[in-house]
Backbone as JSON Lines, residues from 0, in Angstrom:
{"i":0,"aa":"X","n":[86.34,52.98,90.79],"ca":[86.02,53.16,92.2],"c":[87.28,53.0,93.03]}
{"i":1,"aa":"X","n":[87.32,54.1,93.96],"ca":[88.41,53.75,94.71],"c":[88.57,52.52,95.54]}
{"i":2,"aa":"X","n":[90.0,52.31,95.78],"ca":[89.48,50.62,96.59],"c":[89.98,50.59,98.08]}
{"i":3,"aa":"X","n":[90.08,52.26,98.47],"ca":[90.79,52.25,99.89],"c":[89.59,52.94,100.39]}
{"i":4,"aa":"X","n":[89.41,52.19,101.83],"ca":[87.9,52.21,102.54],"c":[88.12,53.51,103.18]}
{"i":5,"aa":"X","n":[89.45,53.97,103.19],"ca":[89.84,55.49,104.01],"c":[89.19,56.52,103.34]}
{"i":6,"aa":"X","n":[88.94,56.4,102.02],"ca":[88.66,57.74,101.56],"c":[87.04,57.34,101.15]}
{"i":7,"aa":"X","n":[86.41,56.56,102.05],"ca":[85.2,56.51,101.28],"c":[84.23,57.5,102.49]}
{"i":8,"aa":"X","n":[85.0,57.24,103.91],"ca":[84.18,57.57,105.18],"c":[85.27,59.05,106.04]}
{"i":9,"aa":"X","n":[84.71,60.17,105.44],"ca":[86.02,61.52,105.97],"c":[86.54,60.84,107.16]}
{"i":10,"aa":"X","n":[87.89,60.94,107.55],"ca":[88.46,60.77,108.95],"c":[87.79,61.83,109.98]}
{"i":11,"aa":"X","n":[87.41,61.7,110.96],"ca":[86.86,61.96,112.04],"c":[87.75,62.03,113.27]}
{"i":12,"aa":"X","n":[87.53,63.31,113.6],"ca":[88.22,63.28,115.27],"c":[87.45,62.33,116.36]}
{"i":13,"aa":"X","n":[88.2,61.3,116.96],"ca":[87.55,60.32,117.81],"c":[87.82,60.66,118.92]}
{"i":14,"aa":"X","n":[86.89,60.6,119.54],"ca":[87.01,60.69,121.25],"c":[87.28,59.05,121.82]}
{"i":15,"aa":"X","n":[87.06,58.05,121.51],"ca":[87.38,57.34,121.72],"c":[87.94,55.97,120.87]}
{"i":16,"aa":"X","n":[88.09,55.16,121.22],"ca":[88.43,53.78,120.4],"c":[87.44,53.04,119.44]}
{"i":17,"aa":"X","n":[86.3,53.03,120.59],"ca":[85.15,52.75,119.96],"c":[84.24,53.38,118.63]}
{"i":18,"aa":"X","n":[84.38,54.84,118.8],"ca":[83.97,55.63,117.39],"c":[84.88,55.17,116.43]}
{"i":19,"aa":"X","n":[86.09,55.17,116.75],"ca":[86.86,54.97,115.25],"c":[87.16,53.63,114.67]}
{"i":20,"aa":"X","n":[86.37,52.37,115.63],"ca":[86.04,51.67,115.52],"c":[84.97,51.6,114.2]}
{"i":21,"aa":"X","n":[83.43,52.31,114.93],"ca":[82.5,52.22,114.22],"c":[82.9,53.16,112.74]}
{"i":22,"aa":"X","n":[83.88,53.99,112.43],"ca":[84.29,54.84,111.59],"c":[84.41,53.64,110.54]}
{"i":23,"aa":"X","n":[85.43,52.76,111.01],"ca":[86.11,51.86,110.26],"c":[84.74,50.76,109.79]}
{"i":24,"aa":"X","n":[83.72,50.41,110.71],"ca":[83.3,49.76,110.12],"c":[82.23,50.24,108.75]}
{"i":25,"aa":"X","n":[81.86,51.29,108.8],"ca":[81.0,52.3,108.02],"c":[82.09,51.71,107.17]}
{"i":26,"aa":"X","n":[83.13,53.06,107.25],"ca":[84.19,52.52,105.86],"c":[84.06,51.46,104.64]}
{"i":27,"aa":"X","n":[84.73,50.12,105.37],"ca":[84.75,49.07,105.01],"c":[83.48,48.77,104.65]}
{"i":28,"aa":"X","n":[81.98,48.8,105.39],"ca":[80.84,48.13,104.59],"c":[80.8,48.92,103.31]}
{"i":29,"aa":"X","n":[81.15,50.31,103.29],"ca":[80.74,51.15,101.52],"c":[81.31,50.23,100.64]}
{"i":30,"aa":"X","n":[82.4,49.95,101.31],"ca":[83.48,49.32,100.13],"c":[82.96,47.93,99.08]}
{"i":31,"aa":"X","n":[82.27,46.95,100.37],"ca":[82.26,45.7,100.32],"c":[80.53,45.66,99.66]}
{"i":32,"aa":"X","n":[79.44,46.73,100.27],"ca":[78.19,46.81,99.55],"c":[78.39,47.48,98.52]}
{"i":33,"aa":"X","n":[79.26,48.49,98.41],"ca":[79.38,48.86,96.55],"c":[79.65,47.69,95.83]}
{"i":34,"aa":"X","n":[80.47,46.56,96.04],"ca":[81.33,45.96,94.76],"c":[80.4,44.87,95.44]}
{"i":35,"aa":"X","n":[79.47,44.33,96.21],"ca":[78.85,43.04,96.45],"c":[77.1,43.05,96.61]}
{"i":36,"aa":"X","n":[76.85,44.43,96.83],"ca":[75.67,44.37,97.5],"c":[75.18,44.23,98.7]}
{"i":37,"aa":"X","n":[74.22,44.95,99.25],"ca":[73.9,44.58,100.83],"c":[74.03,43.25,101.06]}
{"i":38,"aa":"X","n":[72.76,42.6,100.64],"ca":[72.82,41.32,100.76],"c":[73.53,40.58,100.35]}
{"i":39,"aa":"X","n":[75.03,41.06,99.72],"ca":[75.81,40.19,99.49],"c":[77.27,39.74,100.43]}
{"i":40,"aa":"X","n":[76.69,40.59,101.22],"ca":[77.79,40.89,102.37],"c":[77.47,40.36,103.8]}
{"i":41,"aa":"X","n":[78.0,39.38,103.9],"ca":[77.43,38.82,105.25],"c":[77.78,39.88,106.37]}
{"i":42,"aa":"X","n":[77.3,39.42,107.66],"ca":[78.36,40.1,108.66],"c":[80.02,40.14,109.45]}
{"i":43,"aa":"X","n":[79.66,38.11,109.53],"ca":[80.53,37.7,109.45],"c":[81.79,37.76,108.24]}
{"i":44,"aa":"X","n":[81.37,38.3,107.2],"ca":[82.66,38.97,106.19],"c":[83.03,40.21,106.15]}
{"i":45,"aa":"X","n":[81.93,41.09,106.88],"ca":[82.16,42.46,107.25],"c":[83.19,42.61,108.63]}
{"i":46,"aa":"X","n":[83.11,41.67,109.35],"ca":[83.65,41.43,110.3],"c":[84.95,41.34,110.27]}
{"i":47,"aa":"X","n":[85.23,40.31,109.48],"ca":[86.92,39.98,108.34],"c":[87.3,40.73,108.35]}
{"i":48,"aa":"X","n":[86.99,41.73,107.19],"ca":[87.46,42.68,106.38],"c":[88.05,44.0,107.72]}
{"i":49,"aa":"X","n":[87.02,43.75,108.85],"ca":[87.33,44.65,109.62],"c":[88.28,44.32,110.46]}
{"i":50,"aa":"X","n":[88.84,42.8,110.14],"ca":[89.87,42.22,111.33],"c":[89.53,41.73,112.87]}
{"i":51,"aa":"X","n":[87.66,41.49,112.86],"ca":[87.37,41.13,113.89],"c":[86.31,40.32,113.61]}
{"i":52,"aa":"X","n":[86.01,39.51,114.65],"ca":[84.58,38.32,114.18],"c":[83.22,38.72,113.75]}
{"i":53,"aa":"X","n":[82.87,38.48,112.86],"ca":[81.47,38.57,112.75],"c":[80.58,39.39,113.85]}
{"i":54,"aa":"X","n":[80.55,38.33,115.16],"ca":[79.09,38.86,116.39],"c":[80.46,39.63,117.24]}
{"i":55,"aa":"X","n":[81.12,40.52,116.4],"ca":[82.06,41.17,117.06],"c":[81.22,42.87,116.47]}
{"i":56,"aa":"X","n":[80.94,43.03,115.63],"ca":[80.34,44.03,114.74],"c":[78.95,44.69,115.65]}
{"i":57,"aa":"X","n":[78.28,43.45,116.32],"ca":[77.27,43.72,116.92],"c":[77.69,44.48,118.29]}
{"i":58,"aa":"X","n":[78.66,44.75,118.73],"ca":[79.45,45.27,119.83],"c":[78.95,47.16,119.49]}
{"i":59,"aa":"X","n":[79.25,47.41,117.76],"ca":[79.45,48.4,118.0],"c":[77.51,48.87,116.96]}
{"i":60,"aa":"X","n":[77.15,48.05,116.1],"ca":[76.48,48.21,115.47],"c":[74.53,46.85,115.97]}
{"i":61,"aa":"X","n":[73.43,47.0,116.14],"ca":[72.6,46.4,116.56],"c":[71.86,45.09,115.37]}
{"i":62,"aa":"X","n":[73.01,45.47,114.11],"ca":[72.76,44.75,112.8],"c":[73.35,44.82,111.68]}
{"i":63,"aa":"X","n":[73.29,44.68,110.53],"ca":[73.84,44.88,109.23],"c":[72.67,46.03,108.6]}
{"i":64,"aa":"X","n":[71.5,45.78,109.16],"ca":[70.81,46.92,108.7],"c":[70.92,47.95,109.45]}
{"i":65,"aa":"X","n":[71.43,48.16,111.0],"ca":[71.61,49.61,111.62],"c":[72.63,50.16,110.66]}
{"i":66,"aa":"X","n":[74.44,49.22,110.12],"ca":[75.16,49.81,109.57],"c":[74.7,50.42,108.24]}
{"i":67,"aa":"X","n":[73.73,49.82,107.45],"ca":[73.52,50.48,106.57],"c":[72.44,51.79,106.73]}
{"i":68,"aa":"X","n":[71.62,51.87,107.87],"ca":[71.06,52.89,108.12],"c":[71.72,54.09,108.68]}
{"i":69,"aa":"X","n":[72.74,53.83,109.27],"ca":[73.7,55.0,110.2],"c":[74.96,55.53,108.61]}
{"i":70,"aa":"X","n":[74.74,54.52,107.99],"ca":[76.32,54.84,106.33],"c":[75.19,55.68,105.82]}
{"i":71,"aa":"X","n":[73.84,56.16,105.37],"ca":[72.71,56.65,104.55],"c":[72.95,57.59,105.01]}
{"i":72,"aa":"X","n":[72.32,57.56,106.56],"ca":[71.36,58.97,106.97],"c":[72.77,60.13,107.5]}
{"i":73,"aa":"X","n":[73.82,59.41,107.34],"ca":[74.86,59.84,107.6],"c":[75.15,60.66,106.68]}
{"i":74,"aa":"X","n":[75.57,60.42,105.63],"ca":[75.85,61.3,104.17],"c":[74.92,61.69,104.26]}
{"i":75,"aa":"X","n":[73.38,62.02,104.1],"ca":[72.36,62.78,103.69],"c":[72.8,63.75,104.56]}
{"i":76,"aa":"X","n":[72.66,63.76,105.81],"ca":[73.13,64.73,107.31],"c":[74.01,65.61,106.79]}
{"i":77,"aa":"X","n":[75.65,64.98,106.35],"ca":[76.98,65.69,106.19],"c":[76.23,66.54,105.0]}
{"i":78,"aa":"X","n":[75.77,66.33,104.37],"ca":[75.7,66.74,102.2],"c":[74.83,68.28,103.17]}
{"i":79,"aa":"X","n":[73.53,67.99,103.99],"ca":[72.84,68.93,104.01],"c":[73.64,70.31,105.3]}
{"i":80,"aa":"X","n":[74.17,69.13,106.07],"ca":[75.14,70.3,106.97],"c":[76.45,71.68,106.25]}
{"i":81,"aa":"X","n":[76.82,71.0,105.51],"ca":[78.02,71.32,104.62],"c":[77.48,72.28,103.8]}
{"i":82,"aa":"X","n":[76.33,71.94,103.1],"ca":[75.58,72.57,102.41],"c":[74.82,73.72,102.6]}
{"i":83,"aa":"X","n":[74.42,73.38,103.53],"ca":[74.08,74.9,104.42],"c":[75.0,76.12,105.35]}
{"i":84,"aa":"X","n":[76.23,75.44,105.46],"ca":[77.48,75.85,106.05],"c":[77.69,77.05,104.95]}
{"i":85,"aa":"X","n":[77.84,76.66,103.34],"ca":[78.44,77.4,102.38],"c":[77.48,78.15,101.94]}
{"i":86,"aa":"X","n":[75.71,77.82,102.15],"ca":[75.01,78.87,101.83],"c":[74.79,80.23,102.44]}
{"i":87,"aa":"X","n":[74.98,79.83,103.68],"ca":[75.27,80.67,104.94],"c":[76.22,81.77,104.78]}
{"i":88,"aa":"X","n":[77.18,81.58,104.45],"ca":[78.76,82.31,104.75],"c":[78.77,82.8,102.84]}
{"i":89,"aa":"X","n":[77.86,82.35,101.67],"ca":[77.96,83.25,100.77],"c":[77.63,84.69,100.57]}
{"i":90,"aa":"X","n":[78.22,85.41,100.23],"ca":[77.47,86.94,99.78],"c":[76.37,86.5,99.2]}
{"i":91,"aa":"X","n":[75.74,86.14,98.17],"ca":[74.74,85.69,97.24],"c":[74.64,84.59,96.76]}
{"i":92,"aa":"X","n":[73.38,84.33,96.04],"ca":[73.0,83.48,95.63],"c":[73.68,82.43,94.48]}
{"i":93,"aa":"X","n":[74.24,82.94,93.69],"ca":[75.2,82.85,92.48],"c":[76.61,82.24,93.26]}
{"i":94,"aa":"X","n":[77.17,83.05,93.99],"ca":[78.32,82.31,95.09],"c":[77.9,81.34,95.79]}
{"i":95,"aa":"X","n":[76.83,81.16,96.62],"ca":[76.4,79.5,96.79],"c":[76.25,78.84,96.31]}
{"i":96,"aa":"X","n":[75.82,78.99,94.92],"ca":[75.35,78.1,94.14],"c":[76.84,77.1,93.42]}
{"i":97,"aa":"X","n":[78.02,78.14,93.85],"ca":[79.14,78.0,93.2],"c":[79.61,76.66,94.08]}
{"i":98,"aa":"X","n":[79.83,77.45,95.43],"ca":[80.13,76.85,96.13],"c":[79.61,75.27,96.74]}
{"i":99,"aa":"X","n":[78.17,75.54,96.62],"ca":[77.17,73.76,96.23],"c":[78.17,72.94,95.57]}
{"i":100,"aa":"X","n":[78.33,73.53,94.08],"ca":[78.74,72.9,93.08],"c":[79.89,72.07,93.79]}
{"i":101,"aa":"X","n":[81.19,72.98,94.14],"ca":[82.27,73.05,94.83],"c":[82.26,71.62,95.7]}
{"i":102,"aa":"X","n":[81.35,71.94,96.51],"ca":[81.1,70.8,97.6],"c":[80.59,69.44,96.85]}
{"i":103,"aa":"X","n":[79.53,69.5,96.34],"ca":[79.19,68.34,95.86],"c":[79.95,67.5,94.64]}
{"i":104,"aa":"X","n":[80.57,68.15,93.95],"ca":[81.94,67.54,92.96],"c":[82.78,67.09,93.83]}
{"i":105,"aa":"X","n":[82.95,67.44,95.0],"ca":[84.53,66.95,96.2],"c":[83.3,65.54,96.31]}
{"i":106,"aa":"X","n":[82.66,65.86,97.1],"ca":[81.69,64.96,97.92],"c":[81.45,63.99,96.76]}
{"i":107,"aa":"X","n":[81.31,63.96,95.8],"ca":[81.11,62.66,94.59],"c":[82.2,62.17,94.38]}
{"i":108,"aa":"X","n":[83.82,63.08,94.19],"ca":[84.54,61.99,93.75],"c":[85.29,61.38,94.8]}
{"i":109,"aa":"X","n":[84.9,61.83,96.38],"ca":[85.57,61.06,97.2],"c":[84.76,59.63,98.11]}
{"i":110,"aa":"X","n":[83.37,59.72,97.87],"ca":[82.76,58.71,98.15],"c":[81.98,58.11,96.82]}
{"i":111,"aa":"X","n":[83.02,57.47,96.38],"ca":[81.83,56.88,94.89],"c":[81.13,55.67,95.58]}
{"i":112,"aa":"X","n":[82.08,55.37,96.41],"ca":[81.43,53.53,96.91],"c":[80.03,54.1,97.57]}
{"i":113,"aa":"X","n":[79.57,54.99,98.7],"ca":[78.61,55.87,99.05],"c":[77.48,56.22,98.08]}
{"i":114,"aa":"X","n":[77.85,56.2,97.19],"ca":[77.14,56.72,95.68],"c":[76.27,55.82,95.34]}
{"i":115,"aa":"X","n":[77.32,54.14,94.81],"ca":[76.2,53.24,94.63],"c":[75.67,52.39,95.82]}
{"i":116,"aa":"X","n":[75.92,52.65,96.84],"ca":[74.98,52.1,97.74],"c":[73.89,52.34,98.23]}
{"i":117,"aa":"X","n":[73.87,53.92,97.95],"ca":[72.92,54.59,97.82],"c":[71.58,54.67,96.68]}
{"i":118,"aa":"X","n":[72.36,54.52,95.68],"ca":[71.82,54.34,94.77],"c":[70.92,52.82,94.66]}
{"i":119,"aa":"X","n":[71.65,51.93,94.95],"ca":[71.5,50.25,94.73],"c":[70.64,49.78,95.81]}
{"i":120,"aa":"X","n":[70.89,49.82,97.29],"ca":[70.71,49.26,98.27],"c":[69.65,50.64,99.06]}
{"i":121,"aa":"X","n":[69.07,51.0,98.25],"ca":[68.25,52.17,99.03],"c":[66.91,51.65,99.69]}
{"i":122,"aa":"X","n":[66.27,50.49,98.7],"ca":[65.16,49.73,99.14],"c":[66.12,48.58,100.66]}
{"i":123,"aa":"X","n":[66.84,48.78,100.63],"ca":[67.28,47.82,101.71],"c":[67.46,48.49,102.94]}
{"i":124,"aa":"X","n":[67.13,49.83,103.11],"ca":[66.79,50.13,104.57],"c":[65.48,49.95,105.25]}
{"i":125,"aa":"X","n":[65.66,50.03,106.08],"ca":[64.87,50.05,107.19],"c":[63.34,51.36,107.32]}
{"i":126,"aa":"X","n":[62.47,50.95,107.06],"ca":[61.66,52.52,107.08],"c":[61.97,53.49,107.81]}
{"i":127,"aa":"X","n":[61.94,53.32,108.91],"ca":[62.24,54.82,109.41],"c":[63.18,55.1,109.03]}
{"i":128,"aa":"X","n":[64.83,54.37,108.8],"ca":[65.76,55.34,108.08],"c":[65.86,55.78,106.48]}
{"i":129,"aa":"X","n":[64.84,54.97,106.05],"ca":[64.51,55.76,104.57],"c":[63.5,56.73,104.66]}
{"i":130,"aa":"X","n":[62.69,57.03,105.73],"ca":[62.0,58.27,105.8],"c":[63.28,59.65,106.61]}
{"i":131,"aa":"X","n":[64.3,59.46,107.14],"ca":[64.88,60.12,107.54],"c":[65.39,60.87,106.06]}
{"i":132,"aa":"X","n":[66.07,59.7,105.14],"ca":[66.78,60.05,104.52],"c":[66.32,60.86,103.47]}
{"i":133,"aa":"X","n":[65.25,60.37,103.06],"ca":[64.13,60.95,102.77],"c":[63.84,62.38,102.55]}
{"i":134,"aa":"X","n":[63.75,62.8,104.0],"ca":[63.95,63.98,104.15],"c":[64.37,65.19,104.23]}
{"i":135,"aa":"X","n":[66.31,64.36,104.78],"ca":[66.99,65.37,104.84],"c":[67.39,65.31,103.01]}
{"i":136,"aa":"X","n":[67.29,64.56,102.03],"ca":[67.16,64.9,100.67],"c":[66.71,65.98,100.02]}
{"i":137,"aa":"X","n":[65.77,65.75,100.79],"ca":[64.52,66.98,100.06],"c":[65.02,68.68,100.73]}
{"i":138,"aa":"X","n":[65.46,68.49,101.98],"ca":[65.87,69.43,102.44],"c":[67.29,70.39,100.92]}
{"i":139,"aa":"X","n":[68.23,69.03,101.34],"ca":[69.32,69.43,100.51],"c":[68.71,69.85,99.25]}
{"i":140,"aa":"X","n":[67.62,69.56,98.11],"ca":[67.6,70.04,97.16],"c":[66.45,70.79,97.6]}
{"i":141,"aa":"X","n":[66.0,71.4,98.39],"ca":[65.16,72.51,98.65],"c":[66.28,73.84,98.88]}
{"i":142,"aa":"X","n":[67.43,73.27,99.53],"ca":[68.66,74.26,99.35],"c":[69.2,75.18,98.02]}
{"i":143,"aa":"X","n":[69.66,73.92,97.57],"ca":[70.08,74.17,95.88],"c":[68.81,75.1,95.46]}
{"i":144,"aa":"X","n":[67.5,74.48,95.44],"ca":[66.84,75.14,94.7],"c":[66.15,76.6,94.76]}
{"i":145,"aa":"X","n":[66.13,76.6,96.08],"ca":[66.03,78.84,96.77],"c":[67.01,79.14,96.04]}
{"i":146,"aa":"X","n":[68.3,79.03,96.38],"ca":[69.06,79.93,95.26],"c":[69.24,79.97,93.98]}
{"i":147,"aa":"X","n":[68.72,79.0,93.4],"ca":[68.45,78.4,91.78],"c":[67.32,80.0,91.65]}
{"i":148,"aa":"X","n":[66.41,80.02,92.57],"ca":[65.37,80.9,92.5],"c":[65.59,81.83,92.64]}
{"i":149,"aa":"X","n":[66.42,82.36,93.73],"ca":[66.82,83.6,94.02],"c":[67.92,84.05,93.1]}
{"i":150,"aa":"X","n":[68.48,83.28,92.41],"ca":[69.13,83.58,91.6],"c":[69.13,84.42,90.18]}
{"i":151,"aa":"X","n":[67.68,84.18,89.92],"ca":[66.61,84.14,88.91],"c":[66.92,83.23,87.77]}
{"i":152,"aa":"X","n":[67.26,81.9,88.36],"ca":[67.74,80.48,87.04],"c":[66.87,80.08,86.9]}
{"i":153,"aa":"X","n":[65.44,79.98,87.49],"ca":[64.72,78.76,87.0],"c":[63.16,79.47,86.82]}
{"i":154,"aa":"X","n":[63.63,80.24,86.13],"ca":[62.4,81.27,85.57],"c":[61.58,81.97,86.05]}
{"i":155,"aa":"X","n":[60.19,82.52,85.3],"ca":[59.71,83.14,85.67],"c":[58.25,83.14,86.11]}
{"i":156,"aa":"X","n":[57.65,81.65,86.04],"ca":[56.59,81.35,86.5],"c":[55.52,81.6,87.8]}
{"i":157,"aa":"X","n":[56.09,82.2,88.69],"ca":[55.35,82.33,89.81],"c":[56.54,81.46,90.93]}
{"i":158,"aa":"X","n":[56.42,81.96,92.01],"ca":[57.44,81.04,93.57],"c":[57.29,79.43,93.31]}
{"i":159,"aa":"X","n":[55.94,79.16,93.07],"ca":[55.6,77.55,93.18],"c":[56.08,76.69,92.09]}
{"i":160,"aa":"X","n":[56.08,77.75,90.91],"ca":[56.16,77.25,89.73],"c":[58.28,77.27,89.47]}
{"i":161,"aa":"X","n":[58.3,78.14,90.02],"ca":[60.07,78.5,89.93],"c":[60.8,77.25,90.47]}
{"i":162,"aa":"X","n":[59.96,76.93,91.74],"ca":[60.66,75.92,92.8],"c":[60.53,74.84,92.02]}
{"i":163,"aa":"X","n":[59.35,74.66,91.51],"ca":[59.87,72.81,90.99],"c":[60.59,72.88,89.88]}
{"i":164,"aa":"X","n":[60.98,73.77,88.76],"ca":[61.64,74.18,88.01],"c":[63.27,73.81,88.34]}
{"i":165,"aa":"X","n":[63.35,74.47,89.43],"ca":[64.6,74.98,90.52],"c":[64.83,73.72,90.74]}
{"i":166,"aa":"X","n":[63.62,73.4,90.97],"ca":[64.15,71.22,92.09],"c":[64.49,70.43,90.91]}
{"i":167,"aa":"X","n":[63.8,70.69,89.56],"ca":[64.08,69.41,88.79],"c":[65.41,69.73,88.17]}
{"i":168,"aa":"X","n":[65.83,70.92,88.25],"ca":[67.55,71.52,87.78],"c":[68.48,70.99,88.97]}
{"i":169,"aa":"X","n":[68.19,71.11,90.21],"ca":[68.89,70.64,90.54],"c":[69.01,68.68,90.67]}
{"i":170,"aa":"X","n":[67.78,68.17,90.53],"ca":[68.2,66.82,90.19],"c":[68.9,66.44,89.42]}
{"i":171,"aa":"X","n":[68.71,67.44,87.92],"ca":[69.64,66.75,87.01],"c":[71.0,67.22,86.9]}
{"i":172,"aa":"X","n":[71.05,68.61,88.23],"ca":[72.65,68.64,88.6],"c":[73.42,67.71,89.12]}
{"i":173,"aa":"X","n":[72.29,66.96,90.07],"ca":[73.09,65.69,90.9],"c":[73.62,64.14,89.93]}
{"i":174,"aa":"X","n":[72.31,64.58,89.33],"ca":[72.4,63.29,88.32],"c":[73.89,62.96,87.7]}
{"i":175,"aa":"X","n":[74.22,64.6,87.44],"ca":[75.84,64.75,86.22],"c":[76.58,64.23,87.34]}
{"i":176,"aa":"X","n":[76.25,64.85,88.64],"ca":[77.69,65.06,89.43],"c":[78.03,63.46,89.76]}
{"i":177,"aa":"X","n":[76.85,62.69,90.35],"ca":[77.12,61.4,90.88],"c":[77.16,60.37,90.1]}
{"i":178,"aa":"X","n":[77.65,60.39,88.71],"ca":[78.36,60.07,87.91],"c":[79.24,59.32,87.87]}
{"i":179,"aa":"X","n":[80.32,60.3,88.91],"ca":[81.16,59.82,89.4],"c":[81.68,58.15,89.39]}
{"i":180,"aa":"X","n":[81.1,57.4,89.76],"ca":[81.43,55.46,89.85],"c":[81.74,55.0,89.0]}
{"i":181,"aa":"X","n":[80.67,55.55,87.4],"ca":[81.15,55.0,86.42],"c":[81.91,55.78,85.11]}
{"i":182,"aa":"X","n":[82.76,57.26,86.06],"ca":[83.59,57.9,85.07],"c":[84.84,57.56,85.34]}
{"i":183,"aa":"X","n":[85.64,56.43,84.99],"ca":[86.91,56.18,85.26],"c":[88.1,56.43,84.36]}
{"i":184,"aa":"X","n":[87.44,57.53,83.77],"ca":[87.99,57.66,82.27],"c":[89.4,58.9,82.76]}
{"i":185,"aa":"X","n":[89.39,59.5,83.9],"ca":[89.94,60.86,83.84],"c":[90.49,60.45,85.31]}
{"i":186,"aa":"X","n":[91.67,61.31,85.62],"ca":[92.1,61.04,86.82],"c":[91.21,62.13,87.59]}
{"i":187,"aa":"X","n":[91.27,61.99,89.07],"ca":[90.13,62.64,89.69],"c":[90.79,64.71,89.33]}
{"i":188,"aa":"X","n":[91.63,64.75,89.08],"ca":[92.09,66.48,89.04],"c":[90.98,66.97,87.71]}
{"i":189,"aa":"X","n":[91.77,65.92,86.7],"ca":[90.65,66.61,85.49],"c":[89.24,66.11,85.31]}
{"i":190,"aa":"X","n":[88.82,65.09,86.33],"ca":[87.2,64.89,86.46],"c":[86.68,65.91,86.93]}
{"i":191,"aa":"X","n":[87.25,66.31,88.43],"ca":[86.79,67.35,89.19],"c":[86.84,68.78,88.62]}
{"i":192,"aa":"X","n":[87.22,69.2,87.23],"ca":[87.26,70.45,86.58],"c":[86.1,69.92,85.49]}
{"i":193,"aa":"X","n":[86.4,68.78,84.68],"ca":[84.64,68.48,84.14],"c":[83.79,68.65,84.35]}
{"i":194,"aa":"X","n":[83.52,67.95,85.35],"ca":[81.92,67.98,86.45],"c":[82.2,69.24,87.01]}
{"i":195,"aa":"X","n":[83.14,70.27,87.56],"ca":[82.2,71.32,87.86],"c":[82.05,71.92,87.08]}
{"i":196,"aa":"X","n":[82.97,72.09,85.46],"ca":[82.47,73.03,84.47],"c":[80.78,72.81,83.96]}
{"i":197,"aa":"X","n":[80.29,71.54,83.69],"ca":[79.31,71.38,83.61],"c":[78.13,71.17,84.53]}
{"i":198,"aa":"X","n":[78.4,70.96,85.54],"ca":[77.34,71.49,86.74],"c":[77.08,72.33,86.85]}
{"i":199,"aa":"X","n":[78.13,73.53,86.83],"ca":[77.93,74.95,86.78],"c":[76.79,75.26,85.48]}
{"i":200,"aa":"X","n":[77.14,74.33,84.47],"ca":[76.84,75.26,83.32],"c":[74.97,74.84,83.2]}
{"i":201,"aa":"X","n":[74.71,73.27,84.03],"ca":[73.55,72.83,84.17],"c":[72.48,73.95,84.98]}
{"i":202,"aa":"X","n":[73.46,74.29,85.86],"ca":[72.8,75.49,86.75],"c":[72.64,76.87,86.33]}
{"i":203,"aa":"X","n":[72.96,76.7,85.22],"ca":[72.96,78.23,84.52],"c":[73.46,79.33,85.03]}
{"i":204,"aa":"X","n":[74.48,79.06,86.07],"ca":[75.98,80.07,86.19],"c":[77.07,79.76,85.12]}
{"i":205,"aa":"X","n":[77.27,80.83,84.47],"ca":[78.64,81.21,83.68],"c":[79.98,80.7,84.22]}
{"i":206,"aa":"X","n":[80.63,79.92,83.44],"ca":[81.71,79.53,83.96],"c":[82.44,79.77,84.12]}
């Protein structure tokens, strides 16, 4: 896992002090709930780490659970914006599907800390932001999976029958890709040619 909080949260154009404030604190909590756990992270140490007091955090954030609800629904948002950006602007189905791949191999090996917090600390939101997240999930692999369909990858069963076909291919695309945390075996150049050779190949595009 990387151990610099810069590359866990994309840099952002700030309009002010205060956003890149809250940038930094997102950051730093991936860092500190990957390697500790939600609950293992006070505020007052989130605070530290950020170079300011504890009930200094509450300035920009209403809790330790808003930060972890705004770090979630945040990545779900970017994964499905991005994602739809490249489905958009493909000629076909087969080229988005490429391009998914594309995106979501970047997007895994640059937020691994994102990965297991997600993974780990998912029962530790807040309901309404686990119904957000929730959603825009389902969105993102309702993405992947039209063109899984339109593609003609996930057979030939009927629309209803294709789609969950389509959805459970792409889970176990995500499954390979977010991987990522505990592949420390490869530097990220030749991870990122692994995972997409075999994502691709999970998706049943030719490599």
């Amino acid at each position: 896992m990387s151990g610099r909080a810069d590359q866990v949260v994309d840099a952002a154009t700030t309009s002010t002090p205060a956003t890149g404030r809250r940038e930094q604190i997102l950051a730093t909590a991936a860092e500190l709930f990957a390697a500790r756990g939600f609950h293992g992270v006070s505020v007052a140490e989130l605070g530290a780490a950020c170079g300011m007091s504890g009930p200094a955090i509450y300035k920009h954030f209403a809790s330790k659970d808003a930060v972890l609800a705004e770090m979630l629904v945040s990545i779900s948002e970017r994964l499905l914006a991005e994602g739809s950006t490249r489905v958009a602007a493909a000629p076909g189905p087969e080229a988005a599907l490429d391009s998914l791949v594309d995106w979501h191999v970047d997007f895994a090996l640059r937020h691994r800390a994102l990965i297991v917090v997600q993974d780990r600390d998912w029962e530790s939101l807040p309901d309404d932001a686990r119904e957000q997240v929730r959603d825009l999930q389902r969105a993102y692999v309702d993405l992947w999976a039209e063109q899984l369909r339109e593609a003609g990858l996930a057979g030939s069963s009927g629309r209803a029958g294709e789609l969950d076909r389509a959805r459970a291919m792409a889970h176990a695309a995500f499954g390979l890709i977010n991987s990522t945390p505990h592949s420390g075996l490869l530097p990220d150049v030749a991870m990122r040619d692994l995972l997409r050779s075999m994502a691709t190949a999970a998706v049943g595009l030719a490599c």
